[in-house]
gemmi code that builds the backbone of each chain (N, CA, C; Angstrom):
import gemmi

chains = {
    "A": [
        ("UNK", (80.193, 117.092, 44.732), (80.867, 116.736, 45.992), (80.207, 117.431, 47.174)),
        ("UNK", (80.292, 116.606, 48.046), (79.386, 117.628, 49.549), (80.586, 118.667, 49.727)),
        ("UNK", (79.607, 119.273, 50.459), (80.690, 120.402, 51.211), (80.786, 120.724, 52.198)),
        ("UNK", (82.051, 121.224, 53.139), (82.001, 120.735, 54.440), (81.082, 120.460, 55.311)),
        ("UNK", (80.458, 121.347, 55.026), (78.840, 121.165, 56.254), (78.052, 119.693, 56.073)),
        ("UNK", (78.670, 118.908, 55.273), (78.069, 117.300, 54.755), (79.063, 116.380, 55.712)),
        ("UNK", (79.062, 116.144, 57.015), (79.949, 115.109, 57.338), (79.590, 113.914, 58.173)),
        ("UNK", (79.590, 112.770, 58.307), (79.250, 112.256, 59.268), (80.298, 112.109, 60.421)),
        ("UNK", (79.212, 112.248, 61.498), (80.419, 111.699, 62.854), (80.253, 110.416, 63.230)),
        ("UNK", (80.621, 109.899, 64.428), (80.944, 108.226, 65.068), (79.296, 108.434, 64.687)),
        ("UNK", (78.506, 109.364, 65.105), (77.387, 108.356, 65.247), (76.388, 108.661, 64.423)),
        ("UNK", (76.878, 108.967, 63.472), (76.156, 108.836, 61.911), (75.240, 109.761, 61.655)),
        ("UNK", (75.277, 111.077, 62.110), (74.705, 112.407, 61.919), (75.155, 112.976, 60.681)),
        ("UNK", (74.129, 113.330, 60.004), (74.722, 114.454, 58.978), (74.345, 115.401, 59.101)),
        ("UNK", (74.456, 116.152, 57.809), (73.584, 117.781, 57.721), (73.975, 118.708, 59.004)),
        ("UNK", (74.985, 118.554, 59.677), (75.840, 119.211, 61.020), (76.911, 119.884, 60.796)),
        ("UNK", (76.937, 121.676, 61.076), (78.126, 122.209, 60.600), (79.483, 121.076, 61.326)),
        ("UNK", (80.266, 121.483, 60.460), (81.325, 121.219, 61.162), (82.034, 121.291, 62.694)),
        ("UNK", (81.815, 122.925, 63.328), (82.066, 122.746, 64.816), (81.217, 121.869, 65.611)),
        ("UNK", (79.959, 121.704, 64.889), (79.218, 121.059, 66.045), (79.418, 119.379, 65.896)),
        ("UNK", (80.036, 119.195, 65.249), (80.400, 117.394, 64.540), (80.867, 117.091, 65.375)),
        ("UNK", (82.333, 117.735, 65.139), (83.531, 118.087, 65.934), (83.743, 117.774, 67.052)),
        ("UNK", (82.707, 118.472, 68.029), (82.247, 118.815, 69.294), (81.247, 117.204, 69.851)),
        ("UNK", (80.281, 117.129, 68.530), (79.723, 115.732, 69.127), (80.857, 114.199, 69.568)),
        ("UNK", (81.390, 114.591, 68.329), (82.193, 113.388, 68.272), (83.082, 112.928, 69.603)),
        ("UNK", (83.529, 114.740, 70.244), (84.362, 114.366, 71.811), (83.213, 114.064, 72.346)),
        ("UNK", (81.768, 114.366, 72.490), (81.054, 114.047, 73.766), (80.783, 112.575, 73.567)),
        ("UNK", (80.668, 112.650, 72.100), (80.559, 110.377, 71.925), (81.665, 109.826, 72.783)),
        ("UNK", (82.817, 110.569, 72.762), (83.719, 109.540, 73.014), (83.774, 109.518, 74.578)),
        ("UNK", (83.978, 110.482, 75.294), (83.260, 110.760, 77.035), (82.254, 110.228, 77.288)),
        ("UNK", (81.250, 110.289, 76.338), (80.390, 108.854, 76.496), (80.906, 107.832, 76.815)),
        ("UNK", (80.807, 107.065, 75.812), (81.983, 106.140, 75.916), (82.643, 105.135, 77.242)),
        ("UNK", (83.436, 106.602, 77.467), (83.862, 106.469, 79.214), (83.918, 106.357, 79.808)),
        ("UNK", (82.531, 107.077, 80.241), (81.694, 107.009, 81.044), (80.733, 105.966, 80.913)),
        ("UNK", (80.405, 105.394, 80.178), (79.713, 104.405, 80.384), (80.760, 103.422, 80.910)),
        ("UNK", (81.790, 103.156, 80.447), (82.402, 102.142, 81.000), (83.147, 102.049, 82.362)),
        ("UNK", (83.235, 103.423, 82.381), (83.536, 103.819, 83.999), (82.107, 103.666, 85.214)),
        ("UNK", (80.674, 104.000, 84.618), (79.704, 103.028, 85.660), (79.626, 101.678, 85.500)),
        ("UNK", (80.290, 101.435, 84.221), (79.832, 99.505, 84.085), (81.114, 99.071, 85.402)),
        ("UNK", (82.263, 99.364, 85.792), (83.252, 99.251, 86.265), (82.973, 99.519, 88.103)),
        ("UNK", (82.219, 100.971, 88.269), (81.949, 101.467, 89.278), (80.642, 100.293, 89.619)),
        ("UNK", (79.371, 99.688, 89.110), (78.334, 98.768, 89.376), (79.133, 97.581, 89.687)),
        ("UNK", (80.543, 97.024, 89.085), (80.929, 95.838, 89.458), (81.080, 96.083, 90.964)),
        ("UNK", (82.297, 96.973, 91.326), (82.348, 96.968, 92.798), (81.269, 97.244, 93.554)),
        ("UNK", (80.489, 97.941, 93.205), (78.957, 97.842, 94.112), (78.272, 96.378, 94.163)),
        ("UNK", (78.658, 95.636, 92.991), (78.100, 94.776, 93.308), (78.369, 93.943, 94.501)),
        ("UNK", (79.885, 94.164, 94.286), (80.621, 93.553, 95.202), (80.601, 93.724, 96.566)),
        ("UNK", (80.222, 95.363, 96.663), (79.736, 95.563, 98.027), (78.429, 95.029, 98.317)),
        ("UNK", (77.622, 94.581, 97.829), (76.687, 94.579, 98.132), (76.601, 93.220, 98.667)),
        ("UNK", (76.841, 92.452, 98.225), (77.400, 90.575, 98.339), (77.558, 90.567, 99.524)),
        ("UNK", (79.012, 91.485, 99.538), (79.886, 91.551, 100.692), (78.416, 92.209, 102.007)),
        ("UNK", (78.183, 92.800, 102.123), (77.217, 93.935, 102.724), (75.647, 92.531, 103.345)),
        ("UNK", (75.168, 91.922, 102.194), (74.102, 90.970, 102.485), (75.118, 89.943, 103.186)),
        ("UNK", (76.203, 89.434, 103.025), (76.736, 88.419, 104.289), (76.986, 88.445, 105.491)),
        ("UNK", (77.383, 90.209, 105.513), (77.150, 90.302, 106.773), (76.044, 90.928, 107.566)),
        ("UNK", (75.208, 91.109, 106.435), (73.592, 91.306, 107.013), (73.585, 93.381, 107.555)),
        ("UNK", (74.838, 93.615, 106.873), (74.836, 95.466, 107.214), (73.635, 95.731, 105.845)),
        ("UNK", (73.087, 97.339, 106.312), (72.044, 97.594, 105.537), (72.392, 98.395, 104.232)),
        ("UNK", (71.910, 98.152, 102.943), (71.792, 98.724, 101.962), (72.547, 99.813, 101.878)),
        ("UNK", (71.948, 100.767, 102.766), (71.818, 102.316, 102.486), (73.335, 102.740, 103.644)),
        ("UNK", (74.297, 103.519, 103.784), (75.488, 104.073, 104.477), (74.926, 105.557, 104.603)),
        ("UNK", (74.282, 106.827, 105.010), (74.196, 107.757, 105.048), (75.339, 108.247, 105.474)),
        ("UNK", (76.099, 108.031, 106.364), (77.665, 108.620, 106.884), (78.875, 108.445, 105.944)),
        ("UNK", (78.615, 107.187, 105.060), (79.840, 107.105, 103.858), (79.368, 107.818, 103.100)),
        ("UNK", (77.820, 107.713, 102.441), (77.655, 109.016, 101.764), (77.618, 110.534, 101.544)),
        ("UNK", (77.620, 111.246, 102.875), (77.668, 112.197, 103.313), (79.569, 112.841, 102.899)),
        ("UNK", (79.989, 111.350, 103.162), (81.606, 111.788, 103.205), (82.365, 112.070, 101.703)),
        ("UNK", (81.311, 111.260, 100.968), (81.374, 111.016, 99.123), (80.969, 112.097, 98.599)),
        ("UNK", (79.890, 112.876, 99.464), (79.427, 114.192, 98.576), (79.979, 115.695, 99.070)),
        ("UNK", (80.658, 115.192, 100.309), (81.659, 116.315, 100.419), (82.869, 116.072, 99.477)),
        ("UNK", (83.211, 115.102, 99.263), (84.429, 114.930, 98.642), (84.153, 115.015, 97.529)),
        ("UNK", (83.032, 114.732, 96.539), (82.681, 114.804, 95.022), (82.751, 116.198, 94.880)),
        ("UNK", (81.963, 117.031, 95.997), (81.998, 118.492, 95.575), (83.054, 118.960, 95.513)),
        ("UNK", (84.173, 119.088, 96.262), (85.165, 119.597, 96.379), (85.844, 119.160, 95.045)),
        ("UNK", (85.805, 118.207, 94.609), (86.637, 117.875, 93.399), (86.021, 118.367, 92.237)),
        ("UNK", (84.632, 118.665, 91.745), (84.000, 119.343, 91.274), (84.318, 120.958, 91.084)),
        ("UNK", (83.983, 121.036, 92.088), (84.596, 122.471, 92.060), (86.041, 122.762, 91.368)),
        ("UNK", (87.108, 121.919, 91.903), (88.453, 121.931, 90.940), (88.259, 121.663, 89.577)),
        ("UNK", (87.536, 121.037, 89.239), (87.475, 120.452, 87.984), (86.513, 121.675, 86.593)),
        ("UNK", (86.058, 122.142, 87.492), (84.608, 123.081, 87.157), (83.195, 122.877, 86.601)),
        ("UNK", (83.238, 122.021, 87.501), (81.626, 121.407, 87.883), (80.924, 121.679, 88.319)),
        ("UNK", (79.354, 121.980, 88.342), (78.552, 123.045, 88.993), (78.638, 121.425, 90.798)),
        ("UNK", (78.904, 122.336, 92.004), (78.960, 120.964, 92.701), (77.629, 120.360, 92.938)),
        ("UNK", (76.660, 121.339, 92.572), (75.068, 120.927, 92.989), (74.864, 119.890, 91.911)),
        ("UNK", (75.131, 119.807, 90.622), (74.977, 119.066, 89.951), (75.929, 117.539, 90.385)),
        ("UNK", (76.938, 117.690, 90.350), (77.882, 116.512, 91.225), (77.123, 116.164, 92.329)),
        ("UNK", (76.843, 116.809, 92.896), (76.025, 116.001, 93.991), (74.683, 115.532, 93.753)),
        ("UNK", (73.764, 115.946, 92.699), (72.532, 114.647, 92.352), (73.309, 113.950, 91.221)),
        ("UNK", (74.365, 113.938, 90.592), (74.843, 112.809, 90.142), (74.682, 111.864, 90.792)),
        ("UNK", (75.751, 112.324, 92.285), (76.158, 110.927, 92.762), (74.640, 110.398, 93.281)),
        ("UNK", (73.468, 111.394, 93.872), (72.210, 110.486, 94.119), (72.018, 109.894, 93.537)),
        ("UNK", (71.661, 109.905, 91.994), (71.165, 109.663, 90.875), (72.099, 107.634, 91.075)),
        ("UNK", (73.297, 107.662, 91.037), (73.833, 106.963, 91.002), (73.767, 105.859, 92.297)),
        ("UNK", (73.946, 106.479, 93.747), (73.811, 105.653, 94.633), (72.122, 104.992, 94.816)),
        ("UNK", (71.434, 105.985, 94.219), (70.007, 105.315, 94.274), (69.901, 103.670, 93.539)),
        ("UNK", (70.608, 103.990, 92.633), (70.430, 102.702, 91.575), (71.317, 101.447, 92.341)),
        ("UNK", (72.134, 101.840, 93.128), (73.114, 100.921, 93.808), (72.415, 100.350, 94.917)),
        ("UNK", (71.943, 101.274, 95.692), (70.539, 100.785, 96.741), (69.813, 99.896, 96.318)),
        ("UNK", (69.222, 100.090, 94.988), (68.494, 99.149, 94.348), (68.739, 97.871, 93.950)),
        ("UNK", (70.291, 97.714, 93.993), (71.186, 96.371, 93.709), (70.981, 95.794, 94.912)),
        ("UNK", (71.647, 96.342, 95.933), (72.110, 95.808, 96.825), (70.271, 95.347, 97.997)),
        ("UNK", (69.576, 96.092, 97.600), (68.661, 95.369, 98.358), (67.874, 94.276, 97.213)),
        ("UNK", (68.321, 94.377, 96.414), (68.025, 92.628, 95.653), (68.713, 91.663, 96.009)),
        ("UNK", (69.905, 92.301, 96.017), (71.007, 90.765, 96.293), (70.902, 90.658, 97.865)),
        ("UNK", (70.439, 91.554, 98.560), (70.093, 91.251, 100.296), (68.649, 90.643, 100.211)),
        ("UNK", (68.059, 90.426, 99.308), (66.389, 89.783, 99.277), (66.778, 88.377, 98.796)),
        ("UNK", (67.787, 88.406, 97.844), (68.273, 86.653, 97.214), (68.974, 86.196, 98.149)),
        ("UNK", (69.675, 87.107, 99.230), (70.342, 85.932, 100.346), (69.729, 85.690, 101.172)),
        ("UNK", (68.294, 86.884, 101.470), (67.301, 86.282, 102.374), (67.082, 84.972, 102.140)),
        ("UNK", (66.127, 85.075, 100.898), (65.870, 84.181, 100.206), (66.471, 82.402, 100.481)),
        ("UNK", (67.903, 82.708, 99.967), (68.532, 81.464, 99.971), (68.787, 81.154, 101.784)),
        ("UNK", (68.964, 81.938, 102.431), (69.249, 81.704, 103.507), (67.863, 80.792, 104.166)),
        ("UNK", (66.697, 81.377, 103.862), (65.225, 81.137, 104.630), (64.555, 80.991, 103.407)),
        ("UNK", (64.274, 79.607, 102.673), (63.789, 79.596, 101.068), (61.862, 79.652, 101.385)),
        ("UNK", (61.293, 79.687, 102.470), (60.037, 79.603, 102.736), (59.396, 81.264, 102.464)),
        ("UNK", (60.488, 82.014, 102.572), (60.241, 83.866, 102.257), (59.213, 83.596, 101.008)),
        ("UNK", (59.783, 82.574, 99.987), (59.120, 82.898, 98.672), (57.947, 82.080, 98.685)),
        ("UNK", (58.007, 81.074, 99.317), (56.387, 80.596, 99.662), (55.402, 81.004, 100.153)),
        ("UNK", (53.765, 80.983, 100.092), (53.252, 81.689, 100.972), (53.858, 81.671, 102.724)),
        ("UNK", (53.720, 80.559, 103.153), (53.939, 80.637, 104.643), (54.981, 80.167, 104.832)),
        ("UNK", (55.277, 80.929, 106.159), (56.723, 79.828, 106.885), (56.847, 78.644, 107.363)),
        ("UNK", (57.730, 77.358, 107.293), (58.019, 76.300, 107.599), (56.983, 76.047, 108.871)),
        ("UNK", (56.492, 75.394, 109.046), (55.437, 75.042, 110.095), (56.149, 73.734, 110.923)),
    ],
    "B": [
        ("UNK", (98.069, 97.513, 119.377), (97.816, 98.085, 117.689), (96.448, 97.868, 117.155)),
        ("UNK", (95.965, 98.392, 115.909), (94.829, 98.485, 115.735), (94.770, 96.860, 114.761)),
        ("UNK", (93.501, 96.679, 114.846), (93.794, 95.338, 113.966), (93.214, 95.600, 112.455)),
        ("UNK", (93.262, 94.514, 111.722), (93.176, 94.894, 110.058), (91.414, 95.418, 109.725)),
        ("UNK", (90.814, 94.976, 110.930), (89.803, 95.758, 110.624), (89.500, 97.265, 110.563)),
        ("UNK", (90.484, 97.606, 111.361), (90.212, 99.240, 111.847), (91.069, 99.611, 110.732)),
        ("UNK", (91.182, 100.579, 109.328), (91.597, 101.281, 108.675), (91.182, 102.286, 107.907)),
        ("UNK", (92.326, 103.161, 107.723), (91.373, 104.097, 107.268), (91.316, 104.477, 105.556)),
        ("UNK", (90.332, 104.585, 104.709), (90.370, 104.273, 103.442), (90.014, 106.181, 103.031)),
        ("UNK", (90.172, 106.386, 101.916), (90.936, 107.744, 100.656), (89.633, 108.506, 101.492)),
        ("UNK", (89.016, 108.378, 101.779), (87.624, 109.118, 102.867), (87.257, 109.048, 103.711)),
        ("UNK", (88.737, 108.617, 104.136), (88.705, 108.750, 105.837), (87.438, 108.062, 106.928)),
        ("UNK", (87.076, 106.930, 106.232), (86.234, 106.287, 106.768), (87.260, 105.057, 107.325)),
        ("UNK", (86.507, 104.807, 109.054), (86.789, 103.610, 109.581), (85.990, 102.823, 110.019)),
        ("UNK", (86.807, 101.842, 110.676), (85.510, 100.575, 111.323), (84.949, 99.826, 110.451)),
        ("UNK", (85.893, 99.769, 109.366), (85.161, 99.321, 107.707), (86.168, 98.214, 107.618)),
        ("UNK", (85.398, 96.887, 107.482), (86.070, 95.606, 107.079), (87.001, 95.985, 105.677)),
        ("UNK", (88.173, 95.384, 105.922), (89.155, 95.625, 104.657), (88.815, 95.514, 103.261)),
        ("UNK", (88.247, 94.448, 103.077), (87.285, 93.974, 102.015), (86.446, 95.365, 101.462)),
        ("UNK", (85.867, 95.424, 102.334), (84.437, 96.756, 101.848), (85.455, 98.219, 101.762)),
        ("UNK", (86.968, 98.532, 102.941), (87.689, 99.271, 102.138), (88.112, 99.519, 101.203)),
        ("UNK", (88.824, 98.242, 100.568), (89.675, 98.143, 99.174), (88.789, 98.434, 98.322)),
        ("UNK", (87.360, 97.776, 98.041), (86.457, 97.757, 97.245), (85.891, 99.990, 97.203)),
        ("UNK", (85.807, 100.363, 98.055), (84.935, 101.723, 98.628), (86.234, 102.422, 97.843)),
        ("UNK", (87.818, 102.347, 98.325), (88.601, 103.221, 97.821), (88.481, 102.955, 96.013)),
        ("UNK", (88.615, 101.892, 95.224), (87.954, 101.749, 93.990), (87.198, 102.562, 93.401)),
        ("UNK", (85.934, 102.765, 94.292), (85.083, 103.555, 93.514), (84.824, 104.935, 94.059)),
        ("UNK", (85.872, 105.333, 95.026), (86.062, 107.102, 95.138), (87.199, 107.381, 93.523)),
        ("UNK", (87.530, 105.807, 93.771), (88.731, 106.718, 92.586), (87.570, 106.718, 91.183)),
        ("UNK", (87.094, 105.750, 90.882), (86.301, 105.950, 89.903), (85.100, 107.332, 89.871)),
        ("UNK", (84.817, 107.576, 90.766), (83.982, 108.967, 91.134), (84.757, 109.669, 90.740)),
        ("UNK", (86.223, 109.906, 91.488), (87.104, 111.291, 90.571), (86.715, 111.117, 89.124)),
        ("UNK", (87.244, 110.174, 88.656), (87.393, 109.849, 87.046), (86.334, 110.581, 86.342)),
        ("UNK", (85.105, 110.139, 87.138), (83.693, 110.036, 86.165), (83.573, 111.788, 86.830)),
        ("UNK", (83.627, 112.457, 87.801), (83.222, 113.789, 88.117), (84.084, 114.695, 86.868)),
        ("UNK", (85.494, 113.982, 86.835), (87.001, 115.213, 85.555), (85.894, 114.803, 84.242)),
        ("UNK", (85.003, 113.499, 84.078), (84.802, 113.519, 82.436), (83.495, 114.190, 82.384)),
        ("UNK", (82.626, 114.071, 83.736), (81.401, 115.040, 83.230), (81.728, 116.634, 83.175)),
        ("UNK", (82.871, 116.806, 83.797), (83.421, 118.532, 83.575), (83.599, 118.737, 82.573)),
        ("UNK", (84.514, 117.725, 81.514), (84.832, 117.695, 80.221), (83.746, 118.040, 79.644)),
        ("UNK", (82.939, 117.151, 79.350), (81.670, 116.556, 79.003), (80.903, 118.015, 79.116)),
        ("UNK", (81.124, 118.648, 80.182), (80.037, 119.972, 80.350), (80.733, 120.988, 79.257)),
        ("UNK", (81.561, 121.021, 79.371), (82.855, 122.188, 78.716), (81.921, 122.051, 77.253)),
        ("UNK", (82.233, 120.806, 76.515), (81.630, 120.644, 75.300), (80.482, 120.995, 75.005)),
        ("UNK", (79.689, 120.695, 75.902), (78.146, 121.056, 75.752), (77.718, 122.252, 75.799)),
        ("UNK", (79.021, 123.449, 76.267), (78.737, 124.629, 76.781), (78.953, 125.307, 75.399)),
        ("UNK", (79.990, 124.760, 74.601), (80.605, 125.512, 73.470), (79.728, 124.911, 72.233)),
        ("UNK", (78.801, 123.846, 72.340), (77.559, 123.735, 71.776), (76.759, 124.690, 71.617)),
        ("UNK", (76.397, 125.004, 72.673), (75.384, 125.623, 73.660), (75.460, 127.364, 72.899)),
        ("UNK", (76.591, 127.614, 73.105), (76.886, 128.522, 72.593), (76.801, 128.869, 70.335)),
        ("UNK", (77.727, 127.729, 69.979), (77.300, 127.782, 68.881), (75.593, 128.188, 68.140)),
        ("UNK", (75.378, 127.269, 68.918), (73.472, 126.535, 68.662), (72.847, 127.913, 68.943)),
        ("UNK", (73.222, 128.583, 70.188), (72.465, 129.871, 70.622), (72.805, 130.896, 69.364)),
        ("UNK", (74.138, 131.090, 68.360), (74.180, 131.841, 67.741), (73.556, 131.268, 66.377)),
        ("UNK", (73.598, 130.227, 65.830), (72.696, 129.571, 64.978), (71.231, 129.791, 65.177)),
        ("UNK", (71.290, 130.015, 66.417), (69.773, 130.160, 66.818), (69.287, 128.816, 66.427)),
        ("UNK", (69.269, 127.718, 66.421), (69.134, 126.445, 66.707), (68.510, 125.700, 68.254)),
        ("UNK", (67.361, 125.088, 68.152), (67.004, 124.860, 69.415), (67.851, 124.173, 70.117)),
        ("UNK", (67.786, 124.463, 71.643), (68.634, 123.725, 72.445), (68.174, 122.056, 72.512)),
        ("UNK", (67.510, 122.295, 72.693), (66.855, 120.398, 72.044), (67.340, 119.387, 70.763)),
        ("UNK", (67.656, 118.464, 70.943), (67.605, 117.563, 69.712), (67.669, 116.365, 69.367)),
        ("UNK", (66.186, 116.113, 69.501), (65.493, 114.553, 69.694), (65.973, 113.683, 68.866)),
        ("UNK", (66.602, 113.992, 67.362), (67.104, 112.795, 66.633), (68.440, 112.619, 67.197)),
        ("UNK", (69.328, 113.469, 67.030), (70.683, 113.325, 68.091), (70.695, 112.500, 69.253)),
        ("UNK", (69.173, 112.715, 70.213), (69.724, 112.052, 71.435), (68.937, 110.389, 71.319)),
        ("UNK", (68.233, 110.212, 69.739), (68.114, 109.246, 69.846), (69.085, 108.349, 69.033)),
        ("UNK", (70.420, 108.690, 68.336), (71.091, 108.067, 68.007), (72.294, 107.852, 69.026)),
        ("UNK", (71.748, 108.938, 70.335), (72.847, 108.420, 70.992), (72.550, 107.618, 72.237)),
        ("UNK", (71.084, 107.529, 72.385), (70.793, 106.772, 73.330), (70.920, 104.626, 72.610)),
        ("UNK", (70.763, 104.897, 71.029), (70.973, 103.532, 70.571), (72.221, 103.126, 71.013)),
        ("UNK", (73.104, 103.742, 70.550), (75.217, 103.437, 71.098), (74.812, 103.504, 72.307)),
        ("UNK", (74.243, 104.447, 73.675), (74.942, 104.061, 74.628), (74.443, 102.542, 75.181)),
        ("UNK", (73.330, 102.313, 74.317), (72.855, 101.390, 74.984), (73.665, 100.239, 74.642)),
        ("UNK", (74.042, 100.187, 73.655), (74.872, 99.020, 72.998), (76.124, 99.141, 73.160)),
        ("UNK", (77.031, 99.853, 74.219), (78.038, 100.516, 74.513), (77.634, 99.273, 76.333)),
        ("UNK", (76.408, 99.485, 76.722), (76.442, 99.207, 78.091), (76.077, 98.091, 78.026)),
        ("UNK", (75.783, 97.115, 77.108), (75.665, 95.752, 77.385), (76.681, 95.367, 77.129)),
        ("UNK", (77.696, 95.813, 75.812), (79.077, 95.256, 76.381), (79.751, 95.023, 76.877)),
        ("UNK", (79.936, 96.394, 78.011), (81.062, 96.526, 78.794), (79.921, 95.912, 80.177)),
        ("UNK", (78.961, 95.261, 80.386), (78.076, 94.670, 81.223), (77.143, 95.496, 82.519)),
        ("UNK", (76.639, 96.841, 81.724), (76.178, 97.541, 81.936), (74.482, 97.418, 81.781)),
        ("UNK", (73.609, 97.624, 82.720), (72.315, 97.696, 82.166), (72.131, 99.082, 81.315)),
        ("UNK", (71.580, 98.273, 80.223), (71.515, 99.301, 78.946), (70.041, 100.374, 79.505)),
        ("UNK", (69.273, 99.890, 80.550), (68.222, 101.070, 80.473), (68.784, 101.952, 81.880)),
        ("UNK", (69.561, 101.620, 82.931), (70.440, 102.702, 83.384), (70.933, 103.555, 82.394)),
        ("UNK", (71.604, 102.644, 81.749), (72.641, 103.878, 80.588), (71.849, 104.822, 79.963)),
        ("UNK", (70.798, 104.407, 79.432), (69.828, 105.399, 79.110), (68.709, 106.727, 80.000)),
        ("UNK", (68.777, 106.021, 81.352), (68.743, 107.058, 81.914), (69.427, 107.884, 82.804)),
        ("UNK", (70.717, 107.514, 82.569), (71.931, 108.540, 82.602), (72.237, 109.333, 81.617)),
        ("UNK", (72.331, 109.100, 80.235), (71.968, 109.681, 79.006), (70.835, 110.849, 79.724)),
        ("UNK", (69.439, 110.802, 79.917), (68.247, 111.434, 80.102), (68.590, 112.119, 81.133)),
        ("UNK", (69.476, 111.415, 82.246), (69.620, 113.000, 83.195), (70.845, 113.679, 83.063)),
        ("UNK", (71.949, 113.664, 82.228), (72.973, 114.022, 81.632), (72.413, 115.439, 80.792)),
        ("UNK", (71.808, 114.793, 79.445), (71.023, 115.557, 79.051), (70.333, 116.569, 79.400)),
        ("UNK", (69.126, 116.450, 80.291), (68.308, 117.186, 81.122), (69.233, 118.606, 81.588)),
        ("UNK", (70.099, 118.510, 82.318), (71.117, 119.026, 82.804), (71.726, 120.277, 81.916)),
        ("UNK", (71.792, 119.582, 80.450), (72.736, 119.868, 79.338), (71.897, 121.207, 78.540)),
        ("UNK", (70.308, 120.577, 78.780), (69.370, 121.712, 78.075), (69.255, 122.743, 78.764)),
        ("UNK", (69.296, 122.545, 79.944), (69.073, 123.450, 81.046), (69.908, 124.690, 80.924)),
        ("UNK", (71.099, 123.836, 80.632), (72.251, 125.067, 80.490), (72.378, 126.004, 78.795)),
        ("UNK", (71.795, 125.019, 77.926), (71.616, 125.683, 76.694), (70.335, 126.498, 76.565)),
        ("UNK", (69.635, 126.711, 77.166), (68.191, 127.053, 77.418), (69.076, 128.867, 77.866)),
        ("UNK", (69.898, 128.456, 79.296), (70.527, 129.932, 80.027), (71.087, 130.694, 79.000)),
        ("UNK", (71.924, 129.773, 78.133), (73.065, 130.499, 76.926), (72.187, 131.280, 75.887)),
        ("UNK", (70.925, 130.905, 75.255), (70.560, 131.196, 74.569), (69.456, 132.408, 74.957)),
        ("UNK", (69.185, 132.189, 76.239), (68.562, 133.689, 76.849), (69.861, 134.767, 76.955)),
        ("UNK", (70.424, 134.734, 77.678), (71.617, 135.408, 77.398), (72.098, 135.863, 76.235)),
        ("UNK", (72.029, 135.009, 74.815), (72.477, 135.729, 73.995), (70.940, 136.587, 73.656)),
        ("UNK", (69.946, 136.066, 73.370), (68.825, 136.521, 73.359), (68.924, 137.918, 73.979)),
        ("UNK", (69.015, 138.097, 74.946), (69.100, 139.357, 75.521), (70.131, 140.645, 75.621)),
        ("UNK", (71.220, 139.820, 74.749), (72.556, 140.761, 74.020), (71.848, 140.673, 73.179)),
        ("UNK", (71.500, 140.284, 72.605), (70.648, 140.901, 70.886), (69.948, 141.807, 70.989)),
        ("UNK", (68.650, 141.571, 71.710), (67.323, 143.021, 72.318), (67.299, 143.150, 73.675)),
        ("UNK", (68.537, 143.864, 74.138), (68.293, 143.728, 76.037), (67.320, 144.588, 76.283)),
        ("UNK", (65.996, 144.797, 75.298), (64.799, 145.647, 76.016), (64.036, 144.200, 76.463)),
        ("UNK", (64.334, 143.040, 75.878), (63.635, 141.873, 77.234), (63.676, 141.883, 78.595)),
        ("UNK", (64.982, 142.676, 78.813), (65.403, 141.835, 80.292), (64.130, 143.653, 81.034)),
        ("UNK", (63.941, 144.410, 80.025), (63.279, 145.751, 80.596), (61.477, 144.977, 80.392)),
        ("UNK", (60.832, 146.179, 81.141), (59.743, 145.198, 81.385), (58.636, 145.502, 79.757)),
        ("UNK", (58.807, 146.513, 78.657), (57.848, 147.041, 77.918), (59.085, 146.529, 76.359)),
        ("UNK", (58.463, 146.055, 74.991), (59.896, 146.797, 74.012), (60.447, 147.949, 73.931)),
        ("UNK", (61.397, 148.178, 72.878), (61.192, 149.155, 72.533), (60.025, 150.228, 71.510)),
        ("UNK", (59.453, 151.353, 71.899), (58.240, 151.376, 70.749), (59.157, 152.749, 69.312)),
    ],
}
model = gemmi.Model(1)
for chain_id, residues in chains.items():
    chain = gemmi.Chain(chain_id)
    for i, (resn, *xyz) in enumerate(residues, 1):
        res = gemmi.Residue()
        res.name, res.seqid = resn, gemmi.SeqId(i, " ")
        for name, pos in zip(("N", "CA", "C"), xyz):
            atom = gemmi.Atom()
            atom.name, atom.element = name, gemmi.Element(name[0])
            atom.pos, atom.b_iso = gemmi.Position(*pos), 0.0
            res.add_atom(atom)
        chain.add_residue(res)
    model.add_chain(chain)
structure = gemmi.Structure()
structure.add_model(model)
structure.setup_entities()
């Protein structure tokens, strides 16, 4: 028979004492979470972003963001989060959203003025 | 009176079409969410961190993070996530995670022979 130190966790590790199984198994599941908490957080970006290319405002907010990383830190800090790290999270994160939103502002170019994707403009 | 454009949303931002409010307050709340689970998330990694340092076990562990970069990836196309974001949130999650097991294990390192932290051994 194995013995304790023989266990698998969710994600199919063996040969792992026990505390550290244990321990993986909560960070699988905060995984988890978190993934589904950015799949959730990218919908509404997307949404801003839609929203954002119709009315032709730009990509990037430096003043909403500024207001997000005072406020991430501070909650960080309650939580006990290093806040420097909370705050290139959220870069880490709004970068990739930038990156949405000036695609979907290039596809409404696009659809708006369909000659963008041709060499030249309508003559 | 002010009209439905002018309001003010959980960050005190105004001059923000209602639309792009409702949507913005969404994902401050989802930011709390995701800032309380990477605290979690750190907590665990710390009491890893710690184990591993007394195992003396490297803070690294490339088969681990490649069984967990397979789930998250297949975790983020479900919930309609790009699976190579997820993976490099995984990679800077991580990054982060060694960093701090790297500190723990000097630290204990240096409760074991604190003639390191002196500049010669002991002879």
């Amino acid at each position: 028979m194995l013995a304790g130190r023989h266990r698998h966790t969710l994600s199919g590790v063996t040969d792992v004492p026990p505390e550290l199984a244990d321990l993986r198994s909560s960070i699988d599941n905060i995984d988890a979470a978190l993934i589904h908490l950015l799949a959730e957080r990218f919908k509404a970006t997307q949404r801003v972003g839609i929203l954002k290319a119709g009315w032709r405002l730009p990509p990037a907010d430096p003043a909403r963001e500024e207001t997000q990383i005072t406020r991430l830190r501070a909650l960080a800090k309650e939580a006990g989060l290093d806040p420097i790290f909370a705050e290139k999270f959220l870069s880490f994160v709004v970068a990739e959203v930038i990156r949405h939103h000036e695609a979907i502002a290039e596809t409404a170019e696009v659809r708006a003025a369909p000659w963008l994707r041709s060499e030249s403009p309508p003559t």
